[in-house]
N, C-alpha and C positions, 0 to 999 in steps of 0.2 A: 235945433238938433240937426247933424250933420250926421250920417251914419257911410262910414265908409266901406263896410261889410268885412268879406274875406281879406284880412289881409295876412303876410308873412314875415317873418323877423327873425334874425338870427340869437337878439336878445329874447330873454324872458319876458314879454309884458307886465308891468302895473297892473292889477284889476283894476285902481281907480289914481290916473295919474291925473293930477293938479296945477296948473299951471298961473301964471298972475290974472289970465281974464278969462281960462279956458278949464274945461273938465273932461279929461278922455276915459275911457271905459273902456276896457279887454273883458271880453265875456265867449266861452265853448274854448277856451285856451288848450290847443296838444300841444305836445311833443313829437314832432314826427322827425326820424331819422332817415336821410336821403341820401344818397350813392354823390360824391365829390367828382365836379366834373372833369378831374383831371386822374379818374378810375381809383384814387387812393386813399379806396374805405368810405366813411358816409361821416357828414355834418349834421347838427342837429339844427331845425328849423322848426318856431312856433307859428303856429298855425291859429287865428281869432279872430272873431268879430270885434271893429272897431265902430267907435260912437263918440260924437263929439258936443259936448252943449257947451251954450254960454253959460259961466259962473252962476249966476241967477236963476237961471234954465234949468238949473242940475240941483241949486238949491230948492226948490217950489216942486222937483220929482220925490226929494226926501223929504220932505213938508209931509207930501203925499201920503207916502208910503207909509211914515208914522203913523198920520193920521188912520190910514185904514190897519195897521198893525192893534193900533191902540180899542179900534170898534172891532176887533176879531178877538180882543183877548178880553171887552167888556163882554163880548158871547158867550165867551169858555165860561168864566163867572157868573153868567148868567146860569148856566146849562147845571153847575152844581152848586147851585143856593136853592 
């Protein structure tokens, strides 16, 4: 995992762009509208954290997450049997 932090874009980000060996992640994604440096009105710029994993990397995080997704909802069923 590579995590690139803040970065800025004048596109919208992917939440989860996909690439042939690679898997990028946008996550706290604004909107911020900023003053054009040539005084004429305001551009819009995305503002997000960036994250980078190897295909693999990114596969064995959703492994994961299921995995504890799936023992959080064997609780709830636990909780009203």
């Amino acid at each position: 995992m590579k995590e690139y932090g803040f970065t800025i874009r004048e596109e919208r980000p992917e939440a989860v762009e996909i690439t042939e060996l690679k898997v990028f992640t946008a996550t706290n994604i604004q909107a911020v509208d900023v003053e054009r440096e040539d005084g004429e009105g305001t551009r819009r710029e995305y503002h997000f954290d960036l994250t980078e994993y190897e295909k693999d990397e990114y596969l064995k995080l959703l492994q994961e997450q299921i995995q504890e997704n799936q023992d959080a909802l064997v609780e709830i069923v636990d909780l009203f049997s």
